[in-house]
C-alpha positions in Angstrom: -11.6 -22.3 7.0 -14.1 -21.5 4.4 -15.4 -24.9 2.9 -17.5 -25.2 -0.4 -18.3 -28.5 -2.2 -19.4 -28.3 -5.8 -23.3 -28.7 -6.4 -24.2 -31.8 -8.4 -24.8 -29.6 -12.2 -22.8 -26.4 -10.8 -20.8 -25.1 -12.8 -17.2 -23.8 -11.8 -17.9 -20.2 -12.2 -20.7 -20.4 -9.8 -18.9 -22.3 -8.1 -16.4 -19.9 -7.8 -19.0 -16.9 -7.1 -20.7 -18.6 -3.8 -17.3 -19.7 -2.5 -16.3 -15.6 -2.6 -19.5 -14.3 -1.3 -19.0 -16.9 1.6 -15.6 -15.5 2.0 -16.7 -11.7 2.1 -19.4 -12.8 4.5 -17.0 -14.4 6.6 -14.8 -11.4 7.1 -11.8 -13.6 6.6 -10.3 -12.0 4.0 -10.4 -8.7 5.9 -8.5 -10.3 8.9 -6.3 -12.3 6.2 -5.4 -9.1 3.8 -5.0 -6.9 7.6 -2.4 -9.5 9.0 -0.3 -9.8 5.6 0.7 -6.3 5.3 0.9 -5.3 9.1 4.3 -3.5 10.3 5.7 -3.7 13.6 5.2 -0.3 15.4 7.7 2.0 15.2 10.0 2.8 18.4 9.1 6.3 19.9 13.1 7.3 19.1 13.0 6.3 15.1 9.8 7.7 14.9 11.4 11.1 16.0 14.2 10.6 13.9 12.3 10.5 10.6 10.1 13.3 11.2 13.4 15.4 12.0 14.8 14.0 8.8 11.8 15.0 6.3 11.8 18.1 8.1 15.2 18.7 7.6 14.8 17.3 3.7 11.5 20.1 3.2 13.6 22.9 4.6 16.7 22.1 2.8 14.8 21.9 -0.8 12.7 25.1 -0.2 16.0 27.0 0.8 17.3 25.8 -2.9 14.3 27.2 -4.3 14.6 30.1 -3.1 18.1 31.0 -4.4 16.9 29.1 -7.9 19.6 26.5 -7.4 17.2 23.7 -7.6 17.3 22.0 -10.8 14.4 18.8 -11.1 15.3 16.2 -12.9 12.4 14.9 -14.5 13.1 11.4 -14.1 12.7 10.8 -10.8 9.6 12.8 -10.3 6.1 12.2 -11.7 5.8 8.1 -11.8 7.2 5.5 -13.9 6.3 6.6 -17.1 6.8 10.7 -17.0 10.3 10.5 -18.7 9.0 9.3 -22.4 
């Protein structure tokens, strides 16, 4: 655990400053911000699954370009903000 006490005259913003520079020097945060978001690995079966099913998924939409009977509805591609 990262432990700064504040300077007698310090103010909170330098404070604040050393106490992060600490932390980055620590390479804490890395380990914390690497444990928060880590998924479990994936079993060798699903794994195989989802590749089969986003190949299926690719195949199936180029065959509807093809024959021009894919029609793209514009709000669900392009972000949050593409159907203003």
């Amino acid at each position: 655990m990262t432990e700064i006490k504040r300077k007698k005259g310090e103010t909170f913003e330098s404070m604040l400053r050393r106490f992060s520079k600490t932390l980055q020097r620590s390479k804490r945060l890395v380990e914390i911000k690497e444990s928060r978001f880590r998924e479990k690995p994936k079993s060798h079966k699903r794994a195989k699954d989802e590749a089969l099913k986003r190949i299926t998924n690719r195949e199936k939409r180029q065959y509807l370009e093809r024959i021009g009977k894919l029609v793209e509805d514009k709000k669900k591609r392009g972000g949050m903000h593409s159907g203003r």
